[in-house]
N, C-alpha and C positions, 0 to 999 in steps of 0.2 A: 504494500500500500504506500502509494507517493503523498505527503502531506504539502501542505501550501510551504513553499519556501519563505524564511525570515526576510526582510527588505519589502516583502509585497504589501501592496495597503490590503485590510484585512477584506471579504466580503461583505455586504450591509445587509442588514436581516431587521425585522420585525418582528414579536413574535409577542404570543400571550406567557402573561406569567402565571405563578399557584392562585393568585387573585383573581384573574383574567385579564390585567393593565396588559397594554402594551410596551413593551420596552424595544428600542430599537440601538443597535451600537451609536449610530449620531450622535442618542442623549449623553454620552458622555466624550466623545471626542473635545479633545485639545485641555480635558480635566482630569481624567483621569486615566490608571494604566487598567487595562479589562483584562480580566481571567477569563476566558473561556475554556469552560471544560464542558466535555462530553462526557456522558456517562450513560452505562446500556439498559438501568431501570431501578427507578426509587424504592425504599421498603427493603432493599435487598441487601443482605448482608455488608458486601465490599462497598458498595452505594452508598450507605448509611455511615460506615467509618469515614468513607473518604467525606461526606456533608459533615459529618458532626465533626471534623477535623480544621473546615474552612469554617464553620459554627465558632470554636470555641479560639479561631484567632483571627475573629471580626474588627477590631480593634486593630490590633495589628494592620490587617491590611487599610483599616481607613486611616491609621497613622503615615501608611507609606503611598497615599493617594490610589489608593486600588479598591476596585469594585470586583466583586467574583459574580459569572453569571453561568448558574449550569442547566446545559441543555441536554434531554432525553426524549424518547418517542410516546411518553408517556403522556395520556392526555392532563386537563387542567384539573382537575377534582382528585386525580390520583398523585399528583404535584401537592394539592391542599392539604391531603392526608399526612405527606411525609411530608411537611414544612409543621403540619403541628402538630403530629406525633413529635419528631423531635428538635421543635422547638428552633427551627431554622430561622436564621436571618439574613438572610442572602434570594436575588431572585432567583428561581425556577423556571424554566421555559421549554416550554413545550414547541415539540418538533412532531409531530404526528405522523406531516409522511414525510419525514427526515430530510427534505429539501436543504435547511440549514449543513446537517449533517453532510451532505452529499458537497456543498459548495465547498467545506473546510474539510473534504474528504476521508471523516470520523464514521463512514457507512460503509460497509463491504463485506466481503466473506469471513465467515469465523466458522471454529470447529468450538463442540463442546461434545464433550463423551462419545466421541465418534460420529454425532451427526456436523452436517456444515448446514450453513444459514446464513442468509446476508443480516446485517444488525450494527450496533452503535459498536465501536472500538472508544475506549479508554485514550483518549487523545486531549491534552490541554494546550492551547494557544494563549502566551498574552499577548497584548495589542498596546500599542504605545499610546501616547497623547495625541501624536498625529496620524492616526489610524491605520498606524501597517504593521507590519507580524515583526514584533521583537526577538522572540523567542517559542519554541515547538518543541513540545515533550510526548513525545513517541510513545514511551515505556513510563508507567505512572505505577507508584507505587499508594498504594489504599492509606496506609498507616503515616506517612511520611509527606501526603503528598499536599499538606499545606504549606509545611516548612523549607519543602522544597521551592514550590513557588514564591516564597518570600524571601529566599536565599536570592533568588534569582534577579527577583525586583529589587533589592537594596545593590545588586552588585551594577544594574544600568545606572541608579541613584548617583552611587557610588564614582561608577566611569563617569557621568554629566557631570559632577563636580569637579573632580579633575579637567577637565578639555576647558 
């Protein structure tokens, strides 16, 4: 699977959140740095670690001007469930027929227990202020993967200051 290369401006999407708002990448261009993660369905074990992980360091990323926004094929009522079961703060966005998925190329073939199936890949982009691909995380780890992405965004911080 080829992902969007870092340098490109990101794609622009629109999409309903766990509320039903709209959120679209735009609203935050030139303010903030955007998470996007994909992820292949709420409620679900690795799902829930990797949310409650971007959950309990909300702070954190509004400290470092970052917004996280994660996208599944799940519709909007089963987004509602797992933002208040557990107690999420962050948007949710629903991809239904994974259009989004398919632009940021996080949709494709997968194997699980022998069967194959097209479906959401484990894929996060973040996106800079000026709306193109900073950075692409292939391989995400469930437990690790907010610290990871905050590693990441302090070390652009980090280089902007310097230059």
């Amino acid at each position: 699977m080829e992902l969007l290369e870092v340098g490109k401006v990101a794609p622009s999407f629109t999409l309903q959140n766990q509320k039903g708002d709209k959120v679209s990448l735009k609203d935050f261009k030139g303010e903030k740095y955007v998470v996007l993660y994909f992820y292949p369905k709420a409620l679900t074990p690795g799902c829930t670690i990797q949310a409650c992980g971007i959950r309990d360091a909300k702070r954190t990323f509004s400290a470092n001007e970052t917004v996280v926004l994660g996208i599944s094929p799940d519709p909007v009522n089963k987004l509602e469930r797992f933002n208040e079961k557990k107690s999420l703060n962050f948007d949710l966005l629903s991809d239904l027929e994974h259009k989004i998925a398919d632009k940021y190329r996080a949709w494709g073939p997968k194997k699980f227990m022998g069967k194959s199936y097209d479906g959401i890949h484990r894929v996060t982009y973040i996106i800079g202020k000026d709306g193109k691909i900073k950075h692409v995380m292939a391989r995400v780890k469930t437990k690790s993967h907010h610290d990871d992405i905050l590693e990441i965004i302090r070390t652009f911080k980090s280089n902007a200051k310097s230059t």
